[in-house]
C-alpha positions in Angstrom: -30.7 7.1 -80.5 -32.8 4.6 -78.7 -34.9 2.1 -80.5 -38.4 4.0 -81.6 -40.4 0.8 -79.6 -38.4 1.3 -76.4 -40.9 2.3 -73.3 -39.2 3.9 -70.3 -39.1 2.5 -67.1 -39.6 3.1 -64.0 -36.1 4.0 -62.9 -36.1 5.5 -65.8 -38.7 8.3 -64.5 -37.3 8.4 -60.9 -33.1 8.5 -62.0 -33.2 10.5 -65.4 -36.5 13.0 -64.1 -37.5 13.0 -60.3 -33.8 12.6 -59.0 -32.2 15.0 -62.1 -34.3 17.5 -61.3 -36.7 17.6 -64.6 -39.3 16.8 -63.0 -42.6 19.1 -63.8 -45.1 18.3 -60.6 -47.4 17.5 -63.4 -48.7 14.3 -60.7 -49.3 12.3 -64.0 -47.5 9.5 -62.7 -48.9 9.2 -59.4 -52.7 9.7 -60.7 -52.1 6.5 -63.7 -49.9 4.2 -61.1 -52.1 0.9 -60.4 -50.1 -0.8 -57.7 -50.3 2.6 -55.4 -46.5 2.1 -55.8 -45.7 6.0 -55.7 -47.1 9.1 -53.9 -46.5 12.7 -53.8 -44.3 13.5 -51.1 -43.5 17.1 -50.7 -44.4 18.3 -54.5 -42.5 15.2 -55.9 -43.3 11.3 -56.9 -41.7 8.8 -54.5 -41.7 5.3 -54.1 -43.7 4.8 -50.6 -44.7 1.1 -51.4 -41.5 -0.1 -50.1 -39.9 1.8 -47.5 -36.8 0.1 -47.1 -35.9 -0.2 -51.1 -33.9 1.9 -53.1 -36.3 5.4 -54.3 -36.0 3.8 -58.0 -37.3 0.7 -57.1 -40.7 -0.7 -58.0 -41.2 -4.8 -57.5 -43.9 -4.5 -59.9 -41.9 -2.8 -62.4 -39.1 -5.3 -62.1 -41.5 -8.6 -61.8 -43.8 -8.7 -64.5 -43.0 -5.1 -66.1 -45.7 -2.5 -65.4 -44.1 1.1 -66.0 -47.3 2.4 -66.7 -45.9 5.7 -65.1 -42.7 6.5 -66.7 -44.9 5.7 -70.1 -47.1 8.8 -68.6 -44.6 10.7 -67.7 -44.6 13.9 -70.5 -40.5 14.5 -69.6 -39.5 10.7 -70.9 -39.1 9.5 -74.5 -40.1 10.9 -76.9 -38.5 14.3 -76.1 -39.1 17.5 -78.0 -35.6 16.5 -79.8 -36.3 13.7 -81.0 -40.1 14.7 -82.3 -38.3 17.8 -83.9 -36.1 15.2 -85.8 -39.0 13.0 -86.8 -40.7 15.8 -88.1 -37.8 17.9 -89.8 -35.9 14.7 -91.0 -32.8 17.0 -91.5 -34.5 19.8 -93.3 -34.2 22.6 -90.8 -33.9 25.8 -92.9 -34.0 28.5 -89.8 -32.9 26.9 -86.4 -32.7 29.6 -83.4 -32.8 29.9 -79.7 -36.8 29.3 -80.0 -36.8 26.3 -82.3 -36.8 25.0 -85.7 -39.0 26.9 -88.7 -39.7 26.4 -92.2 -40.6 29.7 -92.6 -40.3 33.2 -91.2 -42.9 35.3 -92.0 -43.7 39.2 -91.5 -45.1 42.2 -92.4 -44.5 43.9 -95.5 -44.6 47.9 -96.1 -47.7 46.9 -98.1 -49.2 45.2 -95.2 -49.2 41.8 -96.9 -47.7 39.3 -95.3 -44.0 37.9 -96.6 -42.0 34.7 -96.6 -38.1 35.0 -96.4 -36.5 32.7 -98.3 -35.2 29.7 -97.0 -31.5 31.1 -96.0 -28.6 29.0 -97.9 -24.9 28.8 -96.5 -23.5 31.4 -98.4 -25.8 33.8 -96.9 
């Protein structure tokens, strides 16, 4: 797990999201970037500033440490795992396909709402 002070950088944002593919087309990055480093270049961010530099490569993120877009970036750390964790701390009593729950609730015949209890390993 990385350290909970770590900020991502920016070849962070354009290795682990714009070039893996997890990359929303939210803009975020572009719209927050102060140096005019990046633009939207055919639905993605790219790295126009310097056209004969590597696509993850920022001066200003490698000179005096700016990364002011991977911090805005909503697909960087924290991810929803690692919220979930903070928030569950290892109590997760129903974990499915849709998430993590402390309770499951429905309708009973009465109309009341009910709570299942929380399921144990034997069950």
């Amino acid at each position: 797990m990385k350290d909970p002070l770590y900020h991502p950088l920016f070849k962070d944002m354009m290795n682990d999201v714009v070039d893996a593919g997890s990359c929303c087309q939210c803009g975020s990055c572009v719209l927050v970037c102060p140096h005019n480093i990046i633009e939207y270049v055919d639905g993605y961010p790219k790295q126009t500033a310097k056209k004969s530099a590597d696509f993850d490569y920022c001066g200003i993120s490698e000179g005096i440490g700016c990364d002011v877009c991977a911090s805005a970036c909503p697909r960087l750390w924290p991810r929803e795992i690692h919220l979930r964790d903070a928030e569950f701390r290892g109590s997760r009593p129903y974990e499915g396909i849709f998430g993590v729950y402390r309770n499951i609730l429905w309708p009973a015949p009465s109309g009341r709402i009910s709570r299942s209890a929380p399921r144990t390993a034997e069950s």
